[in-house]
MARKE-735649 format. One line per 5 residues: number of its first residue (from 1); their letters; for each residue x, y, z of C-alpha. Coordinates in nm, 3 decimals. Example, Ala and Ser with C-alpha at 12.3 -4.5 7.8 and 13.67 -1.06 7.14 Angstrom:
REM MARKE-735649
1> AS> 1.230/-0.450/0.780  1.367/-0.106/0.714 .
REM end
This chain:
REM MARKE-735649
1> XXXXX> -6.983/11.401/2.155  -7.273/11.192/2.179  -7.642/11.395/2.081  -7.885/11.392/2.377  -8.234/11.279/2.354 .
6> XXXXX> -8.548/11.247/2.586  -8.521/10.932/2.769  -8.731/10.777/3.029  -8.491/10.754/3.416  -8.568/10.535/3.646 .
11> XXXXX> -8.404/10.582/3.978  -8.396/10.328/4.263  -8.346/10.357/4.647  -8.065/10.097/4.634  -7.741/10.023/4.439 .
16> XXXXX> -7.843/9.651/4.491  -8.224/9.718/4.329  -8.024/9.923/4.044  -7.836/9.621/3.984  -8.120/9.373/3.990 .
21> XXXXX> -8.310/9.599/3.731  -8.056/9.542/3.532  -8.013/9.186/3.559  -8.382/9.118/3.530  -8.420/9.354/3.205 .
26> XXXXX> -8.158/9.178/2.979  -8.256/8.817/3.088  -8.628/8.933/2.986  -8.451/9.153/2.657  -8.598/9.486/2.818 .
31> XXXXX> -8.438/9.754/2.611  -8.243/9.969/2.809  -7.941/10.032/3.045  -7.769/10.129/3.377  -7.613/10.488/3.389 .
36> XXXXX> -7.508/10.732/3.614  -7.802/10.969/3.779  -7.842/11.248/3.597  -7.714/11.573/3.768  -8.108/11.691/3.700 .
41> XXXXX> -8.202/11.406/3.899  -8.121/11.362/4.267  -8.160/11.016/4.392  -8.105/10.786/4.699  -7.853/10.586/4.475 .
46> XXXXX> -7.608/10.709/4.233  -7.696/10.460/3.914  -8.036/10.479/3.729  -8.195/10.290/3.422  -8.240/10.476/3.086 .
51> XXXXX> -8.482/10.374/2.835  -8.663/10.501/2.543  -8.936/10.641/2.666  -9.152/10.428/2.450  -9.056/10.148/2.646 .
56> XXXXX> -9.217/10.257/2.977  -9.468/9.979/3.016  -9.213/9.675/2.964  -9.013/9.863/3.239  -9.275/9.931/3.444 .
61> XXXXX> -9.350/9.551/3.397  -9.012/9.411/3.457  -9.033/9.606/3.790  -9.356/9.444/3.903  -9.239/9.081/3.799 .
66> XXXXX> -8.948/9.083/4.014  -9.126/9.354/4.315  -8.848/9.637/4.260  -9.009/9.975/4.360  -8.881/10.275/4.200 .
71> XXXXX> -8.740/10.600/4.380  -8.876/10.771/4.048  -8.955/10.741/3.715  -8.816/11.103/3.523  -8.808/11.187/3.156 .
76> XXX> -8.520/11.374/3.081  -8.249/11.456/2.820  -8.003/11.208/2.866 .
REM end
């Protein structure tokens, strides 16, 4: 079983903005990927992006470069 550990969750209004996160975050090598929402976590879509929470600007910034708005950014043990 895999150990969990604090991770930054980005959740998105929109399967399709979920899915353009992660398109634009491994053309621009964003670390990261798409998982499941968290059953902590209730969102308007059911994927979400998990990062290391270190990583939290170059998310932020991949969001901004391509004008994807978050539902909500969460930390979380994931």
């Amino acid at each position: 079983m895999r150990k969990k550990e604090m991770m930054l969750v980005v959740t998105f209004h929109t399967t399709a903005d979920a899915m353009a996160m992660e398109q634009n975050c491994k053309q621009d090598g964003v670390p990261g990927r798409l998982i499941p929402v968290p059953r902590a976590i209730s969102a308007g879509c059911g994927l979400a992006w998990c990062a290391p929470p270190e990583s939290a600007g170059q998310v932020r910034a991949a969001m901004a470069r391509v004008g994807l708005e978050p539902e909500a950014l969460h930390e979380c043990l994931v």
